[in-house]
C-alpha positions, -999 to 999 in steps of 0.1 A, spaced: 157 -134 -527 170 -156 -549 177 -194 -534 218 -203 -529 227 -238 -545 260 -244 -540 262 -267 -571 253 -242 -592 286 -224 -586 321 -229 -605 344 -242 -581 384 -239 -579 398 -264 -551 435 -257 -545 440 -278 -514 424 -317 -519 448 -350 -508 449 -374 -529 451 -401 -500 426 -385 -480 400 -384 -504 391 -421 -517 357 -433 -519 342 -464 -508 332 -472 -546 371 -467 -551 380 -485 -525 357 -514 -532 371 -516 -569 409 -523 -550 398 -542 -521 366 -562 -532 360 -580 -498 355 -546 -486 321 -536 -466 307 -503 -460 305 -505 -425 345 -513 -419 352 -481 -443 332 -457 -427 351 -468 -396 382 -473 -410 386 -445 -436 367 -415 -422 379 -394 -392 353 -391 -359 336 -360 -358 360 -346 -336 396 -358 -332 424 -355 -304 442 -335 -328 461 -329 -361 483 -364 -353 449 -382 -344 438 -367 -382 462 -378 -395 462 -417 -384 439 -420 -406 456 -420 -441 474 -450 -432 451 -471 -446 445 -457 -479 484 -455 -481 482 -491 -476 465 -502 -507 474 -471 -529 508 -489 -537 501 -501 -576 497 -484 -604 462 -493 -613 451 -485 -579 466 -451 -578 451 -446 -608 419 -450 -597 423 -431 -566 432 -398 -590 397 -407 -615 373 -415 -587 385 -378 -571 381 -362 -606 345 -379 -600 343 -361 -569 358 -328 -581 330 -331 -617 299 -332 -590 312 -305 -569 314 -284 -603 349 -279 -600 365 -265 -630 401 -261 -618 420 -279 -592 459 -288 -577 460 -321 -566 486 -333 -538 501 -363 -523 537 -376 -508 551 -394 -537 571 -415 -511 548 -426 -493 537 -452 -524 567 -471 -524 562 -500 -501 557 -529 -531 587 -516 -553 577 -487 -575 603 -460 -572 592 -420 -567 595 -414 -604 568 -442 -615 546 -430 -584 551 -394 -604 541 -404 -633 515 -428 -629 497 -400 -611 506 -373 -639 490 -396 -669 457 -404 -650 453 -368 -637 459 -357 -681 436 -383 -686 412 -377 -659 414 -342 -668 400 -344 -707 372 -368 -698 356 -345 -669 364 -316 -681 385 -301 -654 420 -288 -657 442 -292 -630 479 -296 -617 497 -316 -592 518 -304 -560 541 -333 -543 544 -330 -509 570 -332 -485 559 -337 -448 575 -322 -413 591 -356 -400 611 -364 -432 645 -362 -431 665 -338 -452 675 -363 -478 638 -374 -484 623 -336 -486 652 -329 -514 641 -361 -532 608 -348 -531 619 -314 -544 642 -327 -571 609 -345 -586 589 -314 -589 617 -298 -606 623 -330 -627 587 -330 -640 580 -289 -637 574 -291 -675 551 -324 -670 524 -313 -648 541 -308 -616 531 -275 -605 553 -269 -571 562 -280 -537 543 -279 -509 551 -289 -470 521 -313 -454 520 -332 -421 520 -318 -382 537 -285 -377 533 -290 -341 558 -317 -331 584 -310 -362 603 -280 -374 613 -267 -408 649 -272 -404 649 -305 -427 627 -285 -457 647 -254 -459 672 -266 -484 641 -284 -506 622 -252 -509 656 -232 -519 663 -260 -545 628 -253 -559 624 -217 -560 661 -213 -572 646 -235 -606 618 -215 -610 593 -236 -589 564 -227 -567 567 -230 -532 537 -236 -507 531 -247 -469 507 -258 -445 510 -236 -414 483 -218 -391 463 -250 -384 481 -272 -353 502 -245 -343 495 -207 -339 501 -181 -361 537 -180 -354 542 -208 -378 528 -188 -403 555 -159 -398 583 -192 -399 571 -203 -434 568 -169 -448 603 -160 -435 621 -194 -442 605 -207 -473 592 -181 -492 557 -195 -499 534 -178 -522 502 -196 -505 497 -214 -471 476 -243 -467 453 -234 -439 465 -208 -420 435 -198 -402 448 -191 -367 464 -160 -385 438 -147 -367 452 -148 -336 480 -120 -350 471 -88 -363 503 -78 -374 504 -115 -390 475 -103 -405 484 -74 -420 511 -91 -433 491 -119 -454 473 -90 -468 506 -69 -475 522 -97 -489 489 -110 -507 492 -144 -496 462 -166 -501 448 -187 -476 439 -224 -487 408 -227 -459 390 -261 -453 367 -255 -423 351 -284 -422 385 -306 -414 395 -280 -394 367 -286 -374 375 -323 -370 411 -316 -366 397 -296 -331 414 -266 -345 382 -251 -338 353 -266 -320 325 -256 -342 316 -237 -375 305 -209 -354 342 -207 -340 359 -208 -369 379 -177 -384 372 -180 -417 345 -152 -421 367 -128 -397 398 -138 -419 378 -129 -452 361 -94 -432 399 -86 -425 408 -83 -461 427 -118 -465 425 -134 -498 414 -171 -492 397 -198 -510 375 -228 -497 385 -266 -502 374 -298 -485 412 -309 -476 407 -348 -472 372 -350 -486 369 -389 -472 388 -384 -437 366 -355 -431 337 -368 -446 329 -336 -468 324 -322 -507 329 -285 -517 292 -281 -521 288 -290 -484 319 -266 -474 300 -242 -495 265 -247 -481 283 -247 -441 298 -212 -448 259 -197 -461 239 -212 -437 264 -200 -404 278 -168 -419 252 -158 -448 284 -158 -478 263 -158 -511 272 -162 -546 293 -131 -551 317 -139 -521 324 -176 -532 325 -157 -565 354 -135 -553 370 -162 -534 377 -187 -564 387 -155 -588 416 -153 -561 418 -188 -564 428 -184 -596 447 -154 -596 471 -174 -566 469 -204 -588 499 -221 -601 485 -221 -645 495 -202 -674 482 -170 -680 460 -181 -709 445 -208 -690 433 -183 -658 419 -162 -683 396 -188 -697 386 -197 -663 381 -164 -650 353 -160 -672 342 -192 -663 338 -188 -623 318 -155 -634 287 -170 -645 260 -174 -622 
């Protein structure tokens, strides 16, 4: 029997945060002074958290020092130096353009200071990719059509759609409803995170009221069949990042976690590490957790980042190319 090495393997990653993902070498280049020690207990998550909010605390302080140019721009090459070790050949980047605004550079700069390091990034690893700007559950309706009007403002740039971040427990849609319309009535791709802090209700809300094409998460689909069926109907895919999941406390352990039952039901899904520093993971770990607990082998990573692609957000030509690409093994 032939010996699984995740590295080996093609990767697509459709579900990485930009400010969740910076490494301590990054983070020494902005903040010098730095020492491993106060990163590892500043910047990456306990092995088990309260919850999604407690999760999330933890971005606040790579928000704090992503607020230049030049350090943004190192945030997006030292995660294309993450993404070239974890073979990745094709990912969507994210982040909440407004949340780098706190030392005077306004949403469009943010935008675009991202967009030119990712082109850049993305001819000297080797990796095509696009960017998703995020909205998150407690803006206000003014600040989620902001966000929306700058991924239709830079569509033809880069920008490849909208997606909803943040915790879906203690905030509803009501303030995103109007973003997502602007954006699918331009032509835009809509996504969402659902299915992870609440149930899979939420995933029936964001397939009803915003139209998505994928959902971020959305592993307690399981606890619906008829939600289910419905992903499957609908061929939604599934953005699944089990190991932050399992920090999250969506799920106590690997062994608990629906991803194999989700991909035995017929769901299309894909596997990404989420916040890559937060929950202290690559995509050849996430890989390497998923063989050793549930047996997946080549051909059903394989399959997973061909529907990757297919739910993917590039031209035709380009899915082609990589098609072939994720085939060779």
């Amino acid at each position: 029997m032939k010996l699984f090495d995740p590295k080996k393997l093609a990767k697509v990653e459709l579900h990485v945060h930009l400010d969740t993902s910076l490494s301590y070498y990054c983070a020494r280049q902005i903040l010098p002074d730095l020492r491993l020690k106060t990163f590892n207990d500043t910047f990456i998550a306990p092995n088990k958290c309260k919850d999604l909010g407690d999760f999330l605390s933890k971005i606040a302080p790579t928000l704090d020092i992503l607020q230049t140019k030049s350090a943004i721009a190192l945030a997006v090459d030292d995660l294309f130096d993450q993404l070239k070790a974890d073979h990745v050949i094709y990912a969507e980047l994210r982040f909440a353009p407004l949340l780098h605004t706190r030392l005077g550079l306004t949403v469009e700069e943010v935008t675009e200071t991202v967009l030119e390091a990712m082109q850049q990034a993305s001819a000297v690893y080797d990796i095509k990719a696009g960017l998703l700007l995020c909205t998150l559950r407690h803006f206000s309706l003014e600040d989620s059509m902001k966000t929306a009007k700058l991924v239709t403002n830079f569509m033809n740039d880069g920008v490849v759609g909208l997606d909803l971040a943040a915790d879906e427990a203690r905030y509803s849609l009501d303030n995103h409803i109007a973003a997502f319309e602007h954006v699918r009535h331009m032509g835009g791709n809509v996504i969402a995170h659902a299915g992870e802090a609440k149930g899979a209700d939420s995933v029936t809300e964001v397939l009803d009221k915003l139209s998505v094409t994928r959902i971020g998460h959305g592993v307690r689909s399981i606890e619906n069949d008829a939600v289910v069926a419905r992903l499957k109907q609908q061929n939604i895919l599934l953005e699944v990042c089990p190991s932050s999941n399992i920090v999250c406390d969506v799920f106590e352990n690997i062994e608990k976690h629906s991803v194999d039952k989700l991909k035995q039901a017929g769901v299309k899904l894909n596997i990404n590490t989420d916040a890559r520093t937060v929950a202290n993971t690559t995509l050849n770990q996430e890989y390497q957790l998923l063989h050793d607990r549930f047996g997946w082998q080549d051909e059903d990573f394989i399959q997973t980042n061909i529907d990757a692609l297919n739910a993917s957000f590039i031209s035709t030509e380009t899915r082609e190319k990589l098609l072939q690409l994720v085939q060779i093994y």
